[in-house]
PDB file as gemmi writes it, atoms N, CA and C in Angstrom:
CRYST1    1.000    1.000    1.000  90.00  90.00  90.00 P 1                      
ATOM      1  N   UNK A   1     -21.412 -10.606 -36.264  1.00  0.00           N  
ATOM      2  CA  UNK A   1     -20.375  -9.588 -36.300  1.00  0.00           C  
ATOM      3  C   UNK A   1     -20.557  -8.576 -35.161  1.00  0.00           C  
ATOM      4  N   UNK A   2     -22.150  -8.415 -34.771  1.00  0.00           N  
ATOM      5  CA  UNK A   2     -22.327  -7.131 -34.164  1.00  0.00           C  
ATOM      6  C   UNK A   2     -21.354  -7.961 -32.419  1.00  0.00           C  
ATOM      7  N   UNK A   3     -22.094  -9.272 -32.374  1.00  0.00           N  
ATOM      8  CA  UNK A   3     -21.711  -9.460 -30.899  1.00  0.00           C  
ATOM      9  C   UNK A   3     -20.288  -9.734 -30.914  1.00  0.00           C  
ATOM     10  N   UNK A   4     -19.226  -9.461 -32.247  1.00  0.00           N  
ATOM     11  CA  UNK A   4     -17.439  -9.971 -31.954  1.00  0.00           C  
ATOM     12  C   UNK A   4     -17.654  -8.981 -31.412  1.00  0.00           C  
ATOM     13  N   UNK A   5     -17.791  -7.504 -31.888  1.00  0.00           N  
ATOM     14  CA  UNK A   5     -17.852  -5.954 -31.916  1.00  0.00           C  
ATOM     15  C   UNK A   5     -18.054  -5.848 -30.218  1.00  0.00           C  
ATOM     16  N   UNK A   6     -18.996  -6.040 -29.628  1.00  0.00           N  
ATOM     17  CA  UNK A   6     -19.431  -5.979 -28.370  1.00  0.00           C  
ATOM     18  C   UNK A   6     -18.827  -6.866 -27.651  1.00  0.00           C  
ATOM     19  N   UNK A   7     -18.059  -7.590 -27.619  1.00  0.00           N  
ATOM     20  CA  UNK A   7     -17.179  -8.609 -26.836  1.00  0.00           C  
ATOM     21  C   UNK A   7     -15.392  -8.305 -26.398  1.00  0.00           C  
ATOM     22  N   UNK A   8     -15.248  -7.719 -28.108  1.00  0.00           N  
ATOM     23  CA  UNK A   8     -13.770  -7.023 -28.474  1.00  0.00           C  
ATOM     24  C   UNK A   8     -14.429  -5.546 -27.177  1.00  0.00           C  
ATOM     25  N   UNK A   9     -14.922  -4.779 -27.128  1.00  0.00           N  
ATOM     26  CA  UNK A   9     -14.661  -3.854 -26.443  1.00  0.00           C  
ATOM     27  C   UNK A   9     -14.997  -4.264 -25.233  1.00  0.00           C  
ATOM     28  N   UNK A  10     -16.125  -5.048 -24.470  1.00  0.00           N  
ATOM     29  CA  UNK A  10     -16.161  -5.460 -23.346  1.00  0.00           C  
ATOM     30  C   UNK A  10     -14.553  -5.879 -22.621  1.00  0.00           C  
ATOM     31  N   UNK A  11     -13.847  -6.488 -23.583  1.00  0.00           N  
ATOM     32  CA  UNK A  11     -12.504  -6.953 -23.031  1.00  0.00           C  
ATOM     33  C   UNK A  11     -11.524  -5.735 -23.285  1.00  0.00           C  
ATOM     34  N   UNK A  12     -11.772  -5.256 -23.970  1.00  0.00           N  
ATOM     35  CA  UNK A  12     -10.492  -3.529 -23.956  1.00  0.00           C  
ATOM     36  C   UNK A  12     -10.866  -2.906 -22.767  1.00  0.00           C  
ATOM     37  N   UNK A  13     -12.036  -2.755 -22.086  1.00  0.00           N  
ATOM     38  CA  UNK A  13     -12.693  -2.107 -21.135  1.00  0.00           C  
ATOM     39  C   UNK A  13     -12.087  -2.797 -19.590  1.00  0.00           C  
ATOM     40  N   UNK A  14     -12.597  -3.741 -20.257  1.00  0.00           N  
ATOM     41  CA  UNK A  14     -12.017  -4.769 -18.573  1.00  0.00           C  
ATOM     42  C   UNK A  14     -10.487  -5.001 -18.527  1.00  0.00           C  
ATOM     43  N   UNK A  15      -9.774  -4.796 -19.526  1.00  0.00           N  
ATOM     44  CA  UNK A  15      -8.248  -4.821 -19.677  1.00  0.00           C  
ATOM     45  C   UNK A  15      -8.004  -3.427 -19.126  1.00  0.00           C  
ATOM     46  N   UNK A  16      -8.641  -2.576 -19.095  1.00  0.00           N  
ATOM     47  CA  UNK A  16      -7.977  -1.178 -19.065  1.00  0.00           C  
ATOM     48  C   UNK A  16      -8.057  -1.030 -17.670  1.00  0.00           C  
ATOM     49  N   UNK A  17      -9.593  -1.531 -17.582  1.00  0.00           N  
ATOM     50  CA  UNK A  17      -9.477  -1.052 -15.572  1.00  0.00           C  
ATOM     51  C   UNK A  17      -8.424  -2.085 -14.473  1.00  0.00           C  
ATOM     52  N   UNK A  18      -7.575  -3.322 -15.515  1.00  0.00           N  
ATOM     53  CA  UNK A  18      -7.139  -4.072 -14.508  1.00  0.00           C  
ATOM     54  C   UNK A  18      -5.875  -3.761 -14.697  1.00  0.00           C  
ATOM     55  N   UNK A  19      -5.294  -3.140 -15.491  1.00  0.00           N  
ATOM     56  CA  UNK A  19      -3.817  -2.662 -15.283  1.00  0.00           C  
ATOM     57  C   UNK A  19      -3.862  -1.315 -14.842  1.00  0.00           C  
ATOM     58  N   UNK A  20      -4.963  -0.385 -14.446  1.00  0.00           N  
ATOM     59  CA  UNK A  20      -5.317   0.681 -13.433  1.00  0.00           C  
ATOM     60  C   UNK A  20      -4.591   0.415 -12.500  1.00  0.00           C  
ATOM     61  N   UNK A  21      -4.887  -0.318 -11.847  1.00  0.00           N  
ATOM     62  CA  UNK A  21      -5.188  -1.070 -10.348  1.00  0.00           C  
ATOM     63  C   UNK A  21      -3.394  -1.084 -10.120  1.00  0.00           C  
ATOM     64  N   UNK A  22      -2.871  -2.492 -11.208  1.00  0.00           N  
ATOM     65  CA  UNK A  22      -1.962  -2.837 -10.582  1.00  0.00           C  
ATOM     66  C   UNK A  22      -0.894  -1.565 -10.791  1.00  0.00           C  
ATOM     67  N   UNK A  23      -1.239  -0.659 -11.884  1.00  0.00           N  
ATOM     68  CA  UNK A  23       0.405   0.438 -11.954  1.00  0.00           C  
ATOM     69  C   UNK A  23      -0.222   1.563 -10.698  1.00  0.00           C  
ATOM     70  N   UNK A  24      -1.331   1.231 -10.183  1.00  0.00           N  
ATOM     71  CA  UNK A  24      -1.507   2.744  -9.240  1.00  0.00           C  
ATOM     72  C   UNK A  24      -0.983   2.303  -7.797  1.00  0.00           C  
ATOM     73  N   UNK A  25      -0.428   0.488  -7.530  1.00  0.00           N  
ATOM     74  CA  UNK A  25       0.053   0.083  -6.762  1.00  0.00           C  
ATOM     75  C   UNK A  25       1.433  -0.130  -6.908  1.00  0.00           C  
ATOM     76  N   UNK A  26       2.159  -0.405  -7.709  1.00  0.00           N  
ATOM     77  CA  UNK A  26       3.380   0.086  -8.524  1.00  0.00           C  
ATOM     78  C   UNK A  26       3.543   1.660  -8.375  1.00  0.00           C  
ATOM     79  N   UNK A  27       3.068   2.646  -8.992  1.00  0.00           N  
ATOM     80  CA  UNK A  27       3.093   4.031  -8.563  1.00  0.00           C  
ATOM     81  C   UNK A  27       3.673   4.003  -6.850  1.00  0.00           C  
ATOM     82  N   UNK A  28       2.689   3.627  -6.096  1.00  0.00           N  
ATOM     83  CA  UNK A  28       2.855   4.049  -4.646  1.00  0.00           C  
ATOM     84  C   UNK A  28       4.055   3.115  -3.970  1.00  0.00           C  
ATOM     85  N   UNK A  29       4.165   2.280  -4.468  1.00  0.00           N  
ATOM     86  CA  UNK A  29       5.563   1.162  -4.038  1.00  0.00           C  
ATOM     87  C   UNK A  29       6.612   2.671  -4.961  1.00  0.00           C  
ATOM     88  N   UNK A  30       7.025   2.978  -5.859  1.00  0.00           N  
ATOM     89  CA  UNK A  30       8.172   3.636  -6.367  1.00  0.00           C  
ATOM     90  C   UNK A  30       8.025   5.287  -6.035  1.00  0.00           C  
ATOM     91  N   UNK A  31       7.240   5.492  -5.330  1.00  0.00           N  
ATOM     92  CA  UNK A  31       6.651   6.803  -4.619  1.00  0.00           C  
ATOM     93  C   UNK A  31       7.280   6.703  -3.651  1.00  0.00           C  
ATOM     94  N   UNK A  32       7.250   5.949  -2.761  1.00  0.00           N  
ATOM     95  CA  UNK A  32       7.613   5.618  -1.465  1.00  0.00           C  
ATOM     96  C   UNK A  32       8.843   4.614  -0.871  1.00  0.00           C  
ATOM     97  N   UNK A  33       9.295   4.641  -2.600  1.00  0.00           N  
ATOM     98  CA  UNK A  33      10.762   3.712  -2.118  1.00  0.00           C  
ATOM     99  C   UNK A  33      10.836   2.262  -1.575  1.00  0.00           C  
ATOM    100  N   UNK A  34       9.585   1.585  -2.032  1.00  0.00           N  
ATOM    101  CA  UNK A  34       9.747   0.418  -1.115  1.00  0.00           C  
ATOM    102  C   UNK A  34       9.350  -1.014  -2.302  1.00  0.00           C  
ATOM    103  N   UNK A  35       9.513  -0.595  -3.504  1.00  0.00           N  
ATOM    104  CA  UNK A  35       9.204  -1.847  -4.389  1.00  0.00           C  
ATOM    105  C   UNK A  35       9.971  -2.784  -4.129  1.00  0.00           C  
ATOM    106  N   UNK A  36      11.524  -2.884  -3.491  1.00  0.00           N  
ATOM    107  CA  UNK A  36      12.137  -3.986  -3.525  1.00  0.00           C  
ATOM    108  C   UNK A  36      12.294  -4.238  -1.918  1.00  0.00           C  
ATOM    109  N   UNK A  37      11.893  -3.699  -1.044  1.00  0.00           N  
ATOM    110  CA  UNK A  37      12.050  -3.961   0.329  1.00  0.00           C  
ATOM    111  C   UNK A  37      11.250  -5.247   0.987  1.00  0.00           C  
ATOM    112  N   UNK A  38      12.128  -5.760   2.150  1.00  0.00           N  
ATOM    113  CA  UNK A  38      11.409  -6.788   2.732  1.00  0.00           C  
ATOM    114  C   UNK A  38      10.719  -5.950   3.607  1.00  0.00           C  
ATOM    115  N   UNK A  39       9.315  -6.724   3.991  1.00  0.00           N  
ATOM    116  CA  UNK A  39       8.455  -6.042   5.485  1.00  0.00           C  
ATOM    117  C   UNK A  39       9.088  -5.150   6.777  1.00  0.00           C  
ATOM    118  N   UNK A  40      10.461  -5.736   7.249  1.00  0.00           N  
ATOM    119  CA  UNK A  40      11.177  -5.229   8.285  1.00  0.00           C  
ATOM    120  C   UNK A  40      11.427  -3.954   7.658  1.00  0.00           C  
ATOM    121  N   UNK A  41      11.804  -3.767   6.053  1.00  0.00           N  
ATOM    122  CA  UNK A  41      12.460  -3.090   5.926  1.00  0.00           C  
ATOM    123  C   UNK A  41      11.210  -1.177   5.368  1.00  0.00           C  
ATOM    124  N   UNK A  42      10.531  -2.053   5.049  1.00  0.00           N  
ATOM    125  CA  UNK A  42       8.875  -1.279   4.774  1.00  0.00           C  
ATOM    126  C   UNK A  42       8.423  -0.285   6.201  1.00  0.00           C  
ATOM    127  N   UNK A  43       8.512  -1.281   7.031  1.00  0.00           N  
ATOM    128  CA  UNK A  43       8.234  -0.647   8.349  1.00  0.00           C  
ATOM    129  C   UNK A  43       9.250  -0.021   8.727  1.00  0.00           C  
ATOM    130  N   UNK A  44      10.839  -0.209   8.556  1.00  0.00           N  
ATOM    131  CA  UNK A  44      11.211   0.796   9.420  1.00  0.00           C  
ATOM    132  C   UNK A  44      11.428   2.188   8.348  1.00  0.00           C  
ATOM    133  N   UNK A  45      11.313   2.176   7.123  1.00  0.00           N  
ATOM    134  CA  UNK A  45      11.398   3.561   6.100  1.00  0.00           C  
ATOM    135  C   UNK A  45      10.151   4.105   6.540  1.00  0.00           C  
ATOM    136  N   UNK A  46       9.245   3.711   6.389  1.00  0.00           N  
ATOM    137  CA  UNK A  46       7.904   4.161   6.621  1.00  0.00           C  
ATOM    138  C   UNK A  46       7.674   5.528   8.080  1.00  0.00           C  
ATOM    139  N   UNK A  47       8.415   4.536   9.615  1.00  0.00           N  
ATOM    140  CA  UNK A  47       8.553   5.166  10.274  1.00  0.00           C  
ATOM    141  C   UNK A  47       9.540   6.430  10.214  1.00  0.00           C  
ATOM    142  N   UNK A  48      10.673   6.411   9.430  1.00  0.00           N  
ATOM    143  CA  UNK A  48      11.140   7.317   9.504  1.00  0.00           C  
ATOM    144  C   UNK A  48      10.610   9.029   8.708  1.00  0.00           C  
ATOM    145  N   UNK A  49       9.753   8.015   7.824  1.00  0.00           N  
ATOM    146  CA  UNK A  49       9.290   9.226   6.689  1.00  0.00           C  
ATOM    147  C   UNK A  49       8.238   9.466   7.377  1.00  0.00           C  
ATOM    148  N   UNK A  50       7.159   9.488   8.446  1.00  0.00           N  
ATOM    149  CA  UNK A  50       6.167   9.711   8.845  1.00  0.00           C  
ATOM    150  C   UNK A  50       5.580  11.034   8.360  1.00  0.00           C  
ATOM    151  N   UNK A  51       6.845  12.057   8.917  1.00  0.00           N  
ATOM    152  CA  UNK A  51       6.317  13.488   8.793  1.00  0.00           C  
ATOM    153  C   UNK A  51       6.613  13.843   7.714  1.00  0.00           C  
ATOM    154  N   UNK A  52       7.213  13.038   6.774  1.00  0.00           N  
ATOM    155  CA  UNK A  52       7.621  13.468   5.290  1.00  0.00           C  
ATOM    156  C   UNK A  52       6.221  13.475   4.003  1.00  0.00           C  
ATOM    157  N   UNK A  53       5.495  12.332   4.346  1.00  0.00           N  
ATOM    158  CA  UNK A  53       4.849  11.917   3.291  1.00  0.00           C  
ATOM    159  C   UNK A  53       3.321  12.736   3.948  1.00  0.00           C  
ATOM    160  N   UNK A  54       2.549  12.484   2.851  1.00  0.00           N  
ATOM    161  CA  UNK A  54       1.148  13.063   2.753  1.00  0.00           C  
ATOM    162  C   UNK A  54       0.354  12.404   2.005  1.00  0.00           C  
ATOM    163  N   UNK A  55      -0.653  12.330   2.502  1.00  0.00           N  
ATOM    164  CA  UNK A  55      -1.751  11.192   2.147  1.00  0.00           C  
ATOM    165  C   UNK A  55      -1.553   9.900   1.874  1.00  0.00           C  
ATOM    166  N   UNK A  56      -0.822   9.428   2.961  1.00  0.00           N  
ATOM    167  CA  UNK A  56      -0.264   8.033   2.912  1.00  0.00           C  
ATOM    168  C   UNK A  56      -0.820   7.513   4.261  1.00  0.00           C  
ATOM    169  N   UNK A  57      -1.344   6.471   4.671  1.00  0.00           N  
ATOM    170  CA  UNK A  57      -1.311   5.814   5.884  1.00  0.00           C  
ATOM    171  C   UNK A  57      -1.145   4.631   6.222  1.00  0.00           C  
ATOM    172  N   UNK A  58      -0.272   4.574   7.519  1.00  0.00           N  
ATOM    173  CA  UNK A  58      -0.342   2.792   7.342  1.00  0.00           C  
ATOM    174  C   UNK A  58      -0.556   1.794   8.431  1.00  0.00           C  
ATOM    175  N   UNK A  59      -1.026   1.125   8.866  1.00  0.00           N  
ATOM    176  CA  UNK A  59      -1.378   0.571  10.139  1.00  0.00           C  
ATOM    177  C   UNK A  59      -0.666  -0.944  10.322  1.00  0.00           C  
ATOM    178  N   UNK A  60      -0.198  -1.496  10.987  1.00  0.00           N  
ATOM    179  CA  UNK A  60       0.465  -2.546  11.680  1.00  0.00           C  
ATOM    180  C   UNK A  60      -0.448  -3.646  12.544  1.00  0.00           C  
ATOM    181  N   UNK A  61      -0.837  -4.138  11.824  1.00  0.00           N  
ATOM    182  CA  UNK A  61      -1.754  -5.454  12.868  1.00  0.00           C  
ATOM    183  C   UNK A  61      -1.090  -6.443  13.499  1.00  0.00           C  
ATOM    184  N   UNK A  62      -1.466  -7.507  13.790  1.00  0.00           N  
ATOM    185  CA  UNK A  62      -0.770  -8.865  14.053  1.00  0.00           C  
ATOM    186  C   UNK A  62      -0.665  -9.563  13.230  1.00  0.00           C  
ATOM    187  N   UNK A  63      -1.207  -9.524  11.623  1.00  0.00           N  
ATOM    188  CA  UNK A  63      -1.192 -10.334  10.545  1.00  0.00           C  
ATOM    189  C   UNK A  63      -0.702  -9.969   9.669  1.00  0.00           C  
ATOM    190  N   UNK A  64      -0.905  -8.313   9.620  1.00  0.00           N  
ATOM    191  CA  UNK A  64      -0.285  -7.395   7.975  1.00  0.00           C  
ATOM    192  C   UNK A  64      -0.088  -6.323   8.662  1.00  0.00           C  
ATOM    193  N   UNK A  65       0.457  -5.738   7.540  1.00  0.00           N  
ATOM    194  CA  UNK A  65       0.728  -4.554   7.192  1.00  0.00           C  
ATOM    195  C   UNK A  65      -0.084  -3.434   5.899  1.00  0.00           C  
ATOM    196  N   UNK A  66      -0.777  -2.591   5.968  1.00  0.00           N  
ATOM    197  CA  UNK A  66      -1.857  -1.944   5.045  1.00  0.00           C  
ATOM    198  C   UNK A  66      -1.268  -0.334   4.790  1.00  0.00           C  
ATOM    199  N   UNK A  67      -0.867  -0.383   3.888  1.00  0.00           N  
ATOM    200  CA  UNK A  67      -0.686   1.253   3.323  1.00  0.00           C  
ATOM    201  C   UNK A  67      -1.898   1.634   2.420  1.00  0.00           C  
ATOM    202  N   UNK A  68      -1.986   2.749   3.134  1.00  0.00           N  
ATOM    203  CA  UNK A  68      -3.422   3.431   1.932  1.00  0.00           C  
ATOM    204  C   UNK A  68      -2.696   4.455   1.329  1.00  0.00           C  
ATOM    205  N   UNK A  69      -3.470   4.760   0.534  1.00  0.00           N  
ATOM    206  CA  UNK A  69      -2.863   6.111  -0.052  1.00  0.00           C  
ATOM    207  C   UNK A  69      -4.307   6.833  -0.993  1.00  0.00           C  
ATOM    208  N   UNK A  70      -5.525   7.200  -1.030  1.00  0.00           N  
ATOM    209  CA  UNK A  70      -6.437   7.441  -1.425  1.00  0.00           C  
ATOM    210  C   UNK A  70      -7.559   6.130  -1.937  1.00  0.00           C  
ATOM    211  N   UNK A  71      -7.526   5.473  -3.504  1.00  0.00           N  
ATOM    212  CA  UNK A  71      -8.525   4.471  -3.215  1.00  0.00           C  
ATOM    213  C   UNK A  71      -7.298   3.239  -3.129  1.00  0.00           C  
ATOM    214  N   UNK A  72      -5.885   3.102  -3.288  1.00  0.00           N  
ATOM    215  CA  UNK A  72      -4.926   2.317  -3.447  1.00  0.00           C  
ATOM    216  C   UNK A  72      -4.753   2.065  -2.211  1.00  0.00           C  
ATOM    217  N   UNK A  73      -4.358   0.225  -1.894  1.00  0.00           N  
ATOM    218  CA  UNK A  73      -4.121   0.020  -0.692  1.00  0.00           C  
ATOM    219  C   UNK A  73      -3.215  -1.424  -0.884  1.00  0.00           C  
ATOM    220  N   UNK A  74      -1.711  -1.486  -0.100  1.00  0.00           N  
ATOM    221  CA  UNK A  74      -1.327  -2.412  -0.029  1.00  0.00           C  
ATOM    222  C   UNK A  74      -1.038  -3.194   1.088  1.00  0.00           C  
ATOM    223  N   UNK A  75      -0.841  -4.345   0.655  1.00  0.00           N  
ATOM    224  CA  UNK A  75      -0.993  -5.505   2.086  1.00  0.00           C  
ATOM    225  C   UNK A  75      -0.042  -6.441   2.138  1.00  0.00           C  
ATOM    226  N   UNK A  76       0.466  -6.055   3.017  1.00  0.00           N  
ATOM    227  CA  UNK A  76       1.921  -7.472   3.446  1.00  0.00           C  
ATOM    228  C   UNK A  76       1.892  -8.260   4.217  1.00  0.00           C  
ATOM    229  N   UNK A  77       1.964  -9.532   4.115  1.00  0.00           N  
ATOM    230  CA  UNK A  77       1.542 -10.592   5.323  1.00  0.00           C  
ATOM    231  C   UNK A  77       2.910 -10.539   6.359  1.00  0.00           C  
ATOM    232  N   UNK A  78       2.713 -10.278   7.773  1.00  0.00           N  
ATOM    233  CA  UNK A  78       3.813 -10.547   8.434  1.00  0.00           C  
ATOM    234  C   UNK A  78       4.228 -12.019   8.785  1.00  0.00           C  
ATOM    235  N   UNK A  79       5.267 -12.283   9.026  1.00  0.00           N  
ATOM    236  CA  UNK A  79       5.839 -13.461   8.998  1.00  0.00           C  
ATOM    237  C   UNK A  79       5.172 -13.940  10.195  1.00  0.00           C  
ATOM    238  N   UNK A  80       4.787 -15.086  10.994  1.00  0.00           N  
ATOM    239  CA  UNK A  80       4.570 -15.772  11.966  1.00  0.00           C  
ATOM    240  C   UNK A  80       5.085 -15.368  13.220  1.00  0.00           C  
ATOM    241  N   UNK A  81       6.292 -15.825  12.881  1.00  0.00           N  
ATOM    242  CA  UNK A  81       7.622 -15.597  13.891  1.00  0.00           C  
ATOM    243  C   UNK A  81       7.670 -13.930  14.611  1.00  0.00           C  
ATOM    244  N   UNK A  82       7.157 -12.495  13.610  1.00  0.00           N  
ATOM    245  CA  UNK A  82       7.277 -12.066  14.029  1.00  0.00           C  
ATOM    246  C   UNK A  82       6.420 -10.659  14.569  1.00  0.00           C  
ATOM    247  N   UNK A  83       6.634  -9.569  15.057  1.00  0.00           N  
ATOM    248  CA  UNK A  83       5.543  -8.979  15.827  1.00  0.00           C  
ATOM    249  C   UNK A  83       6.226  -7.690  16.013  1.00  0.00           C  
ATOM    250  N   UNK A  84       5.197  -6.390  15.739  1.00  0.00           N  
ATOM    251  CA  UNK A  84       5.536  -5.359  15.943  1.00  0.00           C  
ATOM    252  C   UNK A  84       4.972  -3.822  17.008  1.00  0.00           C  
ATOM    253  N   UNK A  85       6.266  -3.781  17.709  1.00  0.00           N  
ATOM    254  CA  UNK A  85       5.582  -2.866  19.007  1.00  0.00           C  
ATOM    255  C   UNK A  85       5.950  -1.710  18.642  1.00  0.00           C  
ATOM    256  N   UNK A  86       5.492  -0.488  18.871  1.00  0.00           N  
ATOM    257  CA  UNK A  86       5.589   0.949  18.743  1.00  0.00           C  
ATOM    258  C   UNK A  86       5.543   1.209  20.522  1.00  0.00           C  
ATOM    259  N   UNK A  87       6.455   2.353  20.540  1.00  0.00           N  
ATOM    260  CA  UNK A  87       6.829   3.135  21.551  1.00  0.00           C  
ATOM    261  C   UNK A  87       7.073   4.502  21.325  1.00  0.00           C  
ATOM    262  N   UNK A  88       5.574   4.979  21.564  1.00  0.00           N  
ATOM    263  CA  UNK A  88       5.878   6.787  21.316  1.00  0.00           C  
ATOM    264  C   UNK A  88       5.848   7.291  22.881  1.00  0.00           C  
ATOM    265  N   UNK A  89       6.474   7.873  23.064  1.00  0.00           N  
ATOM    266  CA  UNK A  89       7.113   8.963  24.426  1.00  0.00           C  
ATOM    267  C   UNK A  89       6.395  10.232  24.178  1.00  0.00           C  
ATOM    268  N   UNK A  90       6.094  11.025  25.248  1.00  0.00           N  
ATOM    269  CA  UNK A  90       5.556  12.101  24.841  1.00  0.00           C  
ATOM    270  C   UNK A  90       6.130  13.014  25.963  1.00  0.00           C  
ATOM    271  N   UNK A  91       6.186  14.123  26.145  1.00  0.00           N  
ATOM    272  CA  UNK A  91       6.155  15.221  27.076  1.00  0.00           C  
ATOM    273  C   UNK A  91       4.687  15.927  28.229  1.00  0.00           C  
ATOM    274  N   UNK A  92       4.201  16.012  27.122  1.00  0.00           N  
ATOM    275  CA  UNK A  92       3.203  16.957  27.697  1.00  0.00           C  
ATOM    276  C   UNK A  92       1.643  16.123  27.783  1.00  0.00           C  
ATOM    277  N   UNK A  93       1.294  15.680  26.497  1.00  0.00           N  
ATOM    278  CA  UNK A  93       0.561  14.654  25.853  1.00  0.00           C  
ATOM    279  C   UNK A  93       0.400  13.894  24.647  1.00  0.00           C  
ATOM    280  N   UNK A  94      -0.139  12.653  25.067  1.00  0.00           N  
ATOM    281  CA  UNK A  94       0.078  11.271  23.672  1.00  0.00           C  
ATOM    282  C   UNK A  94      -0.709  12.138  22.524  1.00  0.00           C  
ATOM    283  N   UNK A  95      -0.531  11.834  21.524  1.00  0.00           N  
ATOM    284  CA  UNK A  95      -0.916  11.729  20.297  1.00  0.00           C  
ATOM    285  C   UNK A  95      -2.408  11.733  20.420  1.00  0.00           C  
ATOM    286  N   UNK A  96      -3.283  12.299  19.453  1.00  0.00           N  
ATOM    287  CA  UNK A  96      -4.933  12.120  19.126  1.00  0.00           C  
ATOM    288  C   UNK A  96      -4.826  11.729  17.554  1.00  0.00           C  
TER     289      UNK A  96                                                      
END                                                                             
């Protein structure tokens, strides 16, 4: 009896921390407006909200796409076919 006892909560425990995970990635998809968006469409909201959002970051590789947002982080595979360039202009000086 003692080890159902210790098995039943081992699994309430491990149930609890794994739907953590997925609603704190859910949270930041409906935070940020992008639960139903395709990749093209991720990247270009993203850019526009740059100066809007806070404690969000997101970086653009050749393979994905990675939004952080404290320990939450999501990842989008980019398509093959395609590839993304940034063009910031500056005046005086680039970005640090």
């Amino acid at each position: 009896m003692k080890k159902l006892v210790i098995i039943f909560v081992l699994v309430l425990i491990l149930t609890g921390c794994t739907k953590s995970g997925i609603s704190d990635e859910l949270k930041l998809k409906e935070n940020l407006g992008i639960e139903e968006l395709s990749i093209e469409e991720i990247i270009y909201k993203l850019g526009e909200m740059s100066t809007s959002i806070k404690d969000v970051g997101a970086s653009v590789y050749d393979d994905k796409l990675v939004i952080r947002s404290g320990s939450v982080e999501l990842k989008y595979e980019m398509p093959e076919e395609m590839f993304y360039v940034a063009v910031a202009p500056y005046e005086n000086t680039t970005h640090t």
